[in-house]
C-alpha positions as CSV (number, residue, x, y, z in Angstrom):
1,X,12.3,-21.5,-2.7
2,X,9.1,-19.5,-2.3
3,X,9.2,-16.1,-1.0
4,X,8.5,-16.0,3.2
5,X,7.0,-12.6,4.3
6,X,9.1,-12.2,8.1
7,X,6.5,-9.4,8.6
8,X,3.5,-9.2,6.3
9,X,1.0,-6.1,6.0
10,X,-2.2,-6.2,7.4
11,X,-4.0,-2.7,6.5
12,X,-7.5,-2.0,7.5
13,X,-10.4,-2.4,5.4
14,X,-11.0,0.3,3.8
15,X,-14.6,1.6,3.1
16,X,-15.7,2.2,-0.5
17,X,-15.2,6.4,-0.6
18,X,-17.8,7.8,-2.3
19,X,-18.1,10.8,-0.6
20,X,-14.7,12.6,-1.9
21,X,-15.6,12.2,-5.1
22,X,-19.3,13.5,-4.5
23,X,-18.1,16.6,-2.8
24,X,-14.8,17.1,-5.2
25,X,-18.1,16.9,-8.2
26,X,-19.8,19.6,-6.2
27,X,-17.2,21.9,-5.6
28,X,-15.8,21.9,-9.1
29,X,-19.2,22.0,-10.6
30,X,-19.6,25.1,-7.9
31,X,-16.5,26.8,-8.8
32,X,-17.1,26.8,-12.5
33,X,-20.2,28.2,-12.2
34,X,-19.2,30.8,-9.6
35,X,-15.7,31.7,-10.3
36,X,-13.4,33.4,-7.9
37,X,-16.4,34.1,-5.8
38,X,-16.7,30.6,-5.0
39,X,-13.7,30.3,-4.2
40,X,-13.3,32.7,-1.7
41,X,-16.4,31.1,0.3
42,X,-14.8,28.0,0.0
43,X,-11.2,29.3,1.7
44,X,-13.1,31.1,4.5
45,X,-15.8,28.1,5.1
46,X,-13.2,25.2,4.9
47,X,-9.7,26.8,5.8
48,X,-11.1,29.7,8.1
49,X,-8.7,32.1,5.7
50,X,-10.3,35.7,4.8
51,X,-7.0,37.5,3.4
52,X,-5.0,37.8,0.2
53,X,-5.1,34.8,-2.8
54,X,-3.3,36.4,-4.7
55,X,0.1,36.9,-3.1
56,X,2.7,39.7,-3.6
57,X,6.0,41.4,-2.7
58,X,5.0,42.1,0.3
59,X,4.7,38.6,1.0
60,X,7.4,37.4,-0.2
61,X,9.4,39.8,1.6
62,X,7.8,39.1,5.0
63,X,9.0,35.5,3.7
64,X,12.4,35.7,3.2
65,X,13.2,37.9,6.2
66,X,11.2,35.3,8.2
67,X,14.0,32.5,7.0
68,X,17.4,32.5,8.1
69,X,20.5,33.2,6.1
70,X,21.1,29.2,6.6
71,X,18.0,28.4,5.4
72,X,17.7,30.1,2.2
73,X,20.7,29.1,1.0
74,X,19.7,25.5,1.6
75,X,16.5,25.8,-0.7
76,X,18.9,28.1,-3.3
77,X,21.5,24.8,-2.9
78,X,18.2,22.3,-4.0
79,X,17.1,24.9,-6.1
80,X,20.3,24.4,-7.9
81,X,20.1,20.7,-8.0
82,X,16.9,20.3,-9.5
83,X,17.4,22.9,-12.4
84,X,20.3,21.9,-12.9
85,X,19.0,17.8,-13.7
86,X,16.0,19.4,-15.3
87,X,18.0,21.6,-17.7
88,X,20.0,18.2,-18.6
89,X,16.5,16.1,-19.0
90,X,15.5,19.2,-21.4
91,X,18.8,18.8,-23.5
92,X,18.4,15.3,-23.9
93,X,15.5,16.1,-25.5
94,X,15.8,16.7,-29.4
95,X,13.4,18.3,-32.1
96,X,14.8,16.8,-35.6
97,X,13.2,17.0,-39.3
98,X,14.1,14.0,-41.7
99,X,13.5,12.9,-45.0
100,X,12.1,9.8,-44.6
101,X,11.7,8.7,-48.7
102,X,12.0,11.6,-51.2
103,X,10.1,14.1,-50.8
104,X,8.5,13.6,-47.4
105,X,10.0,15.8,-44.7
106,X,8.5,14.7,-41.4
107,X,9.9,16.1,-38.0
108,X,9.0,16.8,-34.5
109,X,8.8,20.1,-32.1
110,X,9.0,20.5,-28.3
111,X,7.0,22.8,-27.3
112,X,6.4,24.1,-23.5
113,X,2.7,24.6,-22.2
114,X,1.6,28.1,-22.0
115,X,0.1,27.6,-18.5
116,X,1.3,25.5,-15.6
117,X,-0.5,24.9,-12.0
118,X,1.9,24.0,-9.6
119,X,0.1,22.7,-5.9
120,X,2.4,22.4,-3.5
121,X,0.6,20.6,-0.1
122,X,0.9,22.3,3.7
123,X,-0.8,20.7,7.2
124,X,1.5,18.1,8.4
125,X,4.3,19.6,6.6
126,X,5.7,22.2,5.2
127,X,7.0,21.3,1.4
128,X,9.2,23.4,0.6
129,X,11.2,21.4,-1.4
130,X,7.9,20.4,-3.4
131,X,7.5,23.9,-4.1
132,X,11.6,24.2,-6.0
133,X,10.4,20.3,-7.8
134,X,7.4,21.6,-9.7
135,X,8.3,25.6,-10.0
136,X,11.2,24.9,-10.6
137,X,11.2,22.3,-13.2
138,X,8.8,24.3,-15.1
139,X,10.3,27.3,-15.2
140,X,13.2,25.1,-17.0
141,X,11.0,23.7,-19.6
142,X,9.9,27.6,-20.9
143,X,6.8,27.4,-19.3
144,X,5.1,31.5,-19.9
145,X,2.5,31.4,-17.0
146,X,3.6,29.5,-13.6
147,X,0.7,29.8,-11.5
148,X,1.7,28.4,-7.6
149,X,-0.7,27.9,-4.6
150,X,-0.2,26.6,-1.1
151,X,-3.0,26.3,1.6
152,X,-3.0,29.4,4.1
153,X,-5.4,29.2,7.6
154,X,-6.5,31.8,10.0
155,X,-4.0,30.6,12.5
156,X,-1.2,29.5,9.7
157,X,0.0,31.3,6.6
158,X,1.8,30.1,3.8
159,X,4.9,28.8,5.2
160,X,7.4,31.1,4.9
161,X,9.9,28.6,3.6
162,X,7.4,27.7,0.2
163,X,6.7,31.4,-0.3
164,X,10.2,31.7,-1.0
165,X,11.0,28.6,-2.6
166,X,8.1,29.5,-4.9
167,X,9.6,33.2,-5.7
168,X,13.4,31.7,-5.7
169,X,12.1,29.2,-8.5
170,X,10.1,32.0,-10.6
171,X,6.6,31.2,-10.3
172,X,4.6,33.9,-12.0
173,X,1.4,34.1,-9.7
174,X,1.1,32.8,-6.2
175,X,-2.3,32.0,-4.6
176,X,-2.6,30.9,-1.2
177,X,-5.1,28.4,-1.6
178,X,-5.4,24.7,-0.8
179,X,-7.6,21.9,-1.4
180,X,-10.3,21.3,-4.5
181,X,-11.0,25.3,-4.3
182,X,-7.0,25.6,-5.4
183,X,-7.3,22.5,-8.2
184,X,-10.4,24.3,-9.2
185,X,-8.2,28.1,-9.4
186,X,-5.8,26.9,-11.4
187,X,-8.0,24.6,-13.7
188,X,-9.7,27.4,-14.4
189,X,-7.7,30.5,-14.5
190,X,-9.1,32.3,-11.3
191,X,-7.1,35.4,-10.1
192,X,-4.3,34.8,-12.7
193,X,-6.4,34.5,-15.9
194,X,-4.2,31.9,-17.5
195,X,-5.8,28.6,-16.9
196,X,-3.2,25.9,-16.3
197,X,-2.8,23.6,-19.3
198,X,-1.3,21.2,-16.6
199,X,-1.8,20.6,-13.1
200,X,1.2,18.7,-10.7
201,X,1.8,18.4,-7.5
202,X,1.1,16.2,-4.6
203,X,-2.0,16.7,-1.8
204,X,-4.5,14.9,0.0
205,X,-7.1,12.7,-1.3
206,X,-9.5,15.4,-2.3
207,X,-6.6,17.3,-4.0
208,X,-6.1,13.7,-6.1
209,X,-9.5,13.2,-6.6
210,X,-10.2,17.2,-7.9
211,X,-7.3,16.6,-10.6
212,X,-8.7,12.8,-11.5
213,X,-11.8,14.3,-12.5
214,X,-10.1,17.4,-13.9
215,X,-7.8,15.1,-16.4
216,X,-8.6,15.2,-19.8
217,X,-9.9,19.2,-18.9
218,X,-5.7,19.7,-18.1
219,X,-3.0,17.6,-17.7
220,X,-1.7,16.5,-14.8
221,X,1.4,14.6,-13.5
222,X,0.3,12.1,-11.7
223,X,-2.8,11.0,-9.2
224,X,-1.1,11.1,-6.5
225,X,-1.7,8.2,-3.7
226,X,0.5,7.4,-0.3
227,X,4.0,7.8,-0.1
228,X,5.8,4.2,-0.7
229,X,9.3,3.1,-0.3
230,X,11.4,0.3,-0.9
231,X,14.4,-1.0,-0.2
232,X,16.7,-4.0,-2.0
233,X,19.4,-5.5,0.8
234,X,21.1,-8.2,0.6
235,X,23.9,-9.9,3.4
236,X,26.4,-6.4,2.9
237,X,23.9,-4.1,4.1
238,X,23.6,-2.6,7.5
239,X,20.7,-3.2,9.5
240,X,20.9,0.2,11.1
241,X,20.7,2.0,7.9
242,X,18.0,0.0,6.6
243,X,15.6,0.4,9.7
244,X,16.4,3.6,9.7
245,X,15.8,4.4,6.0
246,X,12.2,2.3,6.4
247,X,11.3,4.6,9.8
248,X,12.2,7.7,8.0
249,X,9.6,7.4,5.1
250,X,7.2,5.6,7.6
251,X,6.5,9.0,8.9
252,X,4.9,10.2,5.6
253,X,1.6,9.2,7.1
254,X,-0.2,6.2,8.8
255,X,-1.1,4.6,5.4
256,X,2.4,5.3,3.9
257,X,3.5,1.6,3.2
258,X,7.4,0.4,3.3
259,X,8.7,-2.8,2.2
260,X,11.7,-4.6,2.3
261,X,12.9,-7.7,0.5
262,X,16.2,-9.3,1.4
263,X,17.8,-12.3,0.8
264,X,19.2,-12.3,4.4
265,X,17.3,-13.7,7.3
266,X,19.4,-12.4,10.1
267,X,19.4,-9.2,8.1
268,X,15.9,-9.3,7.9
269,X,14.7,-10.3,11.4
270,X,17.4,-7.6,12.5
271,X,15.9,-4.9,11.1
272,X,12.5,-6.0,12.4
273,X,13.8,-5.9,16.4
274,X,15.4,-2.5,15.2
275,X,12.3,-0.8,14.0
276,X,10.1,-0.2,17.2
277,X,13.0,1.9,18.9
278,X,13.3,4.1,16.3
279,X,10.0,4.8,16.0
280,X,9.3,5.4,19.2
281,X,11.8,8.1,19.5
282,X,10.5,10.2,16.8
283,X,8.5,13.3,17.8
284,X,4.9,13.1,18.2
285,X,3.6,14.0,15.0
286,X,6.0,11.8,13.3
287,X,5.8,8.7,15.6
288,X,2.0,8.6,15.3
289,X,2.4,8.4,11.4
290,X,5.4,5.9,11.5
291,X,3.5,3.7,13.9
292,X,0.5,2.9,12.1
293,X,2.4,2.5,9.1
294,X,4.6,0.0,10.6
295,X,2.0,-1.8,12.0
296,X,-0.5,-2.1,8.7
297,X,1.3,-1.7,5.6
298,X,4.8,-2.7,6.0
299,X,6.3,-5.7,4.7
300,X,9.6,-7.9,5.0
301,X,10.2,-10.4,2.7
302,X,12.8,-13.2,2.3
303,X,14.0,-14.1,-1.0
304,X,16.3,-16.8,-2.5
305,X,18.3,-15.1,-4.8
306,X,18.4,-11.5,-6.3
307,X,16.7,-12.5,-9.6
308,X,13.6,-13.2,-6.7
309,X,14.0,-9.8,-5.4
310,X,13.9,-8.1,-9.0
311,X,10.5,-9.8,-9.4
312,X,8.9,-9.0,-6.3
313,X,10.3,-5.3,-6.5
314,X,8.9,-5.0,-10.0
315,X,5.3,-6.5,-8.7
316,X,5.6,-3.4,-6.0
317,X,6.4,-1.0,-8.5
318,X,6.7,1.7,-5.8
319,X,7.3,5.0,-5.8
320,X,11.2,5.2,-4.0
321,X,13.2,2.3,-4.4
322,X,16.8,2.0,-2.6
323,X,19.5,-0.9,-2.9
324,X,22.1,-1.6,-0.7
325,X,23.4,-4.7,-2.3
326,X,26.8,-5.5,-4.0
327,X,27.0,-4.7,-7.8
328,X,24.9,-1.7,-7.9
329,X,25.2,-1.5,-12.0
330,X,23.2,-5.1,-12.5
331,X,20.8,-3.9,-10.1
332,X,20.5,-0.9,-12.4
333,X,20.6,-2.6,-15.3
334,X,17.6,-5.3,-14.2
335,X,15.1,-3.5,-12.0
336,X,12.2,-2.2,-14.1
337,X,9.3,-0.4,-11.9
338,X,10.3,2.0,-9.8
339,X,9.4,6.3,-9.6
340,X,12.9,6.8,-8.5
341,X,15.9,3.9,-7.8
342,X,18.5,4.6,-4.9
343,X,21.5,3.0,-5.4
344,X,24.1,2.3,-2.6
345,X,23.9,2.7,1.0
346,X,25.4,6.4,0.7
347,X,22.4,7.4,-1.3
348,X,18.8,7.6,0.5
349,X,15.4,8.4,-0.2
350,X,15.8,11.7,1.7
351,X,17.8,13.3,-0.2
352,X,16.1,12.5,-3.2
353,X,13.2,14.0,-1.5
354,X,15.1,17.8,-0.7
355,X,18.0,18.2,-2.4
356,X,20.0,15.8,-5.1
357,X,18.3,17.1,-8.2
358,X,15.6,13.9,-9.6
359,X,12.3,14.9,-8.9
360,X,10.7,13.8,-6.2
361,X,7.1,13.6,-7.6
362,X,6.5,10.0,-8.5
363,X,4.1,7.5,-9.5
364,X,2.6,5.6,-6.8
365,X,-0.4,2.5,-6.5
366,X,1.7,0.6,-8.9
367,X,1.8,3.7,-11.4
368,X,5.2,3.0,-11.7
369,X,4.5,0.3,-14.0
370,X,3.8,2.9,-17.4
371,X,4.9,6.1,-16.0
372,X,7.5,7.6,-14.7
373,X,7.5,11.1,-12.3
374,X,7.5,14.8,-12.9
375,X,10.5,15.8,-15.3
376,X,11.3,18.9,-17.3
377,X,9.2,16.5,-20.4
378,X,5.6,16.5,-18.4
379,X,5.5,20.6,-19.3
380,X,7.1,20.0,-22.8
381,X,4.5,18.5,-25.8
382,X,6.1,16.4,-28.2
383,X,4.7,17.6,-31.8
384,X,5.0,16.4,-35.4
385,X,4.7,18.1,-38.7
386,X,5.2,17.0,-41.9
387,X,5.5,17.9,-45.8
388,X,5.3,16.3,-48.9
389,X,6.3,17.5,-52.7
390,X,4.0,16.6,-55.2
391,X,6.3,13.7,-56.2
392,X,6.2,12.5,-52.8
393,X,2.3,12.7,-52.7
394,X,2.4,10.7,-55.9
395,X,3.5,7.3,-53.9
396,X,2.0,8.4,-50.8
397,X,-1.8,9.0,-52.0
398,X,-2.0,6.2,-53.9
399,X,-1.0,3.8,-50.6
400,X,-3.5,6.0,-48.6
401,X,-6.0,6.1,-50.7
402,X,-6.6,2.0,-50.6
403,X,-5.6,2.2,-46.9
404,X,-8.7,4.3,-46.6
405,X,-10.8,2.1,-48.7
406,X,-9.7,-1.2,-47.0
407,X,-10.7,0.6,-43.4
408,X,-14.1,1.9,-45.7
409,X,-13.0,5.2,-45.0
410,X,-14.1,6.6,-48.7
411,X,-13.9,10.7,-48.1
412,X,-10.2,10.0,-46.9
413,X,-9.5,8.3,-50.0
414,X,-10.8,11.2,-52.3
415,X,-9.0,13.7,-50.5
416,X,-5.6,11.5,-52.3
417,X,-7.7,10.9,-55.4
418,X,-8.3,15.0,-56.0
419,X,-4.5,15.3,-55.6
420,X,-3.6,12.7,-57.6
421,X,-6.3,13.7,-60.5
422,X,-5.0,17.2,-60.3
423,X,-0.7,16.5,-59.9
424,X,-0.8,13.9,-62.7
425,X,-4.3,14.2,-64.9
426,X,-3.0,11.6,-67.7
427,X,-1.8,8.7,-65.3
428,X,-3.9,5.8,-64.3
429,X,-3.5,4.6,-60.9
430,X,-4.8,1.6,-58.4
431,X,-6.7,3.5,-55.9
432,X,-8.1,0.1,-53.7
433,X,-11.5,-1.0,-53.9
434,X,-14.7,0.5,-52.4
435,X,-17.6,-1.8,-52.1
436,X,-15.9,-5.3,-54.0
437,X,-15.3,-2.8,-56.7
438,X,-11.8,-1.6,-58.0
439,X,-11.6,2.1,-58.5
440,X,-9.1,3.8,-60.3
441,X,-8.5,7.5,-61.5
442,X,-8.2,7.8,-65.2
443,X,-5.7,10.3,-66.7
């Protein structure tokens, strides 16, 4: 049968923003020109903050005796996690050199970047844990230079809880700076003098839109959009669980979408009557978020078989994607887009989010479909090299050499033709043609 949506999104229309990306154009255009200067004005004008960027021990010791004894060793428990998966993701990685026909060694190098920017968001929250995903993660990779930042107000500091996630995981500078001015510091090297050769980190839509148009400039992770969540359930699952799983990333933000597809009706239709309670006994801040989203982006839909769910899941291609289904491994072994997949009722999106280890920055608006999240790899390049003997060059010039011709590409075919002229002077080869004509170096 066709799918049948119990509950079926129905988001605002949204207005054409052309005004972020004007204003993002103007500050970094501003900042460039005017350096740290700029971005000073820009702190005090938009974030009513006059003190310190650059942060220091001072800081970070008013930090940590801020936090309790608990809480520290809570963010040194994720801490722990997420090194620890990065460190595996890095030794999963190989470098290797081969000889791929006789004489031509060919290989490849990981090598870290020199400079990371790690932007870890404040307001609604406080993202601590953001701070341990990106610090942390490079610091495993080898990065040299970790420059941090975290928005700081008049009436709010950096949160005591990132400052010393941020120290804890080893960044190198810390800036307390939010917004384009931040994207802008670290694209640029203001107040660290390193300018990032890569930029991660999630933040609002001016944060997104400063590191689209930065891209290509510096690396970046992903362009971040709404959180999205998803969740597989079939007839086993508890309705409890799954509302409360779907309420619990609702209250990202009001345009945070959550989905879920079931082959259950009563499971379904359960989980819809279950929903509005929950919600409504969150706090404030939290309810108003969850609410919204609830109303305008979330989704329930009823499939026939699991094969159905697979293909609907993979035309979502969000960003957190649970199952709590029987036979976890097929479900492994057959969903395809996805940032991160939670498997089993025992395993949530929260976690995942604080503490298990897998990064928690992921690819969202469908992203999911050609890229996966931050990992240890996003701060390592992947370089070749290569070197031939002059026997080697022997085959491989003459091949290139009418490659280049075919393509019309005649300097890159002389570049083989001097070698070959010069390595074997009284051979004759078949260099290709270059214009209908046959050319050929005479030895």
């Amino acid at each position: 049968m066709a799918i049948e949506y119990l509950k079926k999104a129905n988001p605002p229309v949204q207005a054409i923003d052309t005004a972020t990306a004007d204003t993002v154009r103007r500050m970094l255009a501003e900042i460039e020109a005017g350096g740290e200067d700029a971005v000073r004005r820009y702190a005090r004008e938009l974030d009513g903050y006059d003190g310190d960027i650059v942060l220091g021990e001072a800081q970070f010791a008013a930090a940590a005796k801020a936090l309790s004894e608990g809480v520290k060793s809570d963010l040194r428990y994720a801490r722990d996690r997420v090194t620890d998966f990065a460190r595996r993701q890095r030794d999963s990685m190989q470098e290797f050199r081969a000889e791929l026909v006789p004489g031509l060694m060919a290989g490849q190098r990981l090598i870290p970047c020199q400079t990371a920017g790690c932007y870890v968001p404040g307001g609604r929250y406080a993202h601590a844990a953001s701070a341990i995903m990106s610090v942390g993660t490079a610091q495993v990779a080898g990065v040299k230079h970790i420059v941090a930042t975290s928005p700081a107000t008049k009436d709010h500091p950096v949160h005591p809880g990132i400052l010393y996630a941020m120290q804890l995981c080893g960044a190198h500078t810390v800036l307390a700076l939010g917004g384009v001015q931040a994207v802008a510091a670290l694209a640029y090297g203001c107040f660290s003098g390193h300018a990032a050769d890569i930029i991660v980190g999630p933040g609002n839509r001016f944060v997104a839109e400063a590191k689209r148009m930065l891209f290509g400039r510096v690396g970046i992770d992903v362009v971040a959009g709404p959180t999205e969540s998803a969740i597989i359930a079939d007839e086993t699952a508890d309705p409890a669980v799954v509302a409360a799983d779907l309420v619990g990333q609702a209250e990202h933000g009001p345009d945070s979408p959550v989905w879920l597809m079931t082959t259950s009706r009563a499971l379904g239709e359960a989980v819809i009557a279950l929903v509005p309670g929950l919600i409504a006994a969150l706090p404030d801040l939290a309810r108003h978020a969850a609410t919204a989203a609830w109303r305008d982006y979330a989704e329930v839909v009823l499939c026939s078989s699991r094969e159905e769910m697979v293909a609907v899941s993979d035309r979502y291609a969000c960003e957190h994607l649970q199952v709590m289904a029987h036979d976890l491994e097929w479900w492994l072994a057959n969903l395809n887009n996805y940032g991160s997949l939670f498997l089993g009722e025992e395993t949530t999106v929260a976690y995942g989010d604080k503490c298990s280890g897998p990064n928690h920055i992921l690819p969202t608006k469908g992203a999911s479909r050609y890229s996966g999240g931050l990992s240890v790899g996003k701060f390592i390049k992947t370089v070749t090299w290569q070197r031939l003997t002059r026997d080697a060059s022997r085959s491989v010039g003459q091949v290139a050499a009418r490659i280049s011709r075919l393509e019309g590409m005649e300097g890159h075919a002389r570049t083989g033709d001097v070698r070959l002229h010069k390595y074997y002077p009284e051979e004759r080869f078949d260099l290709g043609t270059l214009g209908g004509h046959a050319t050929e170096v005479q030895r």
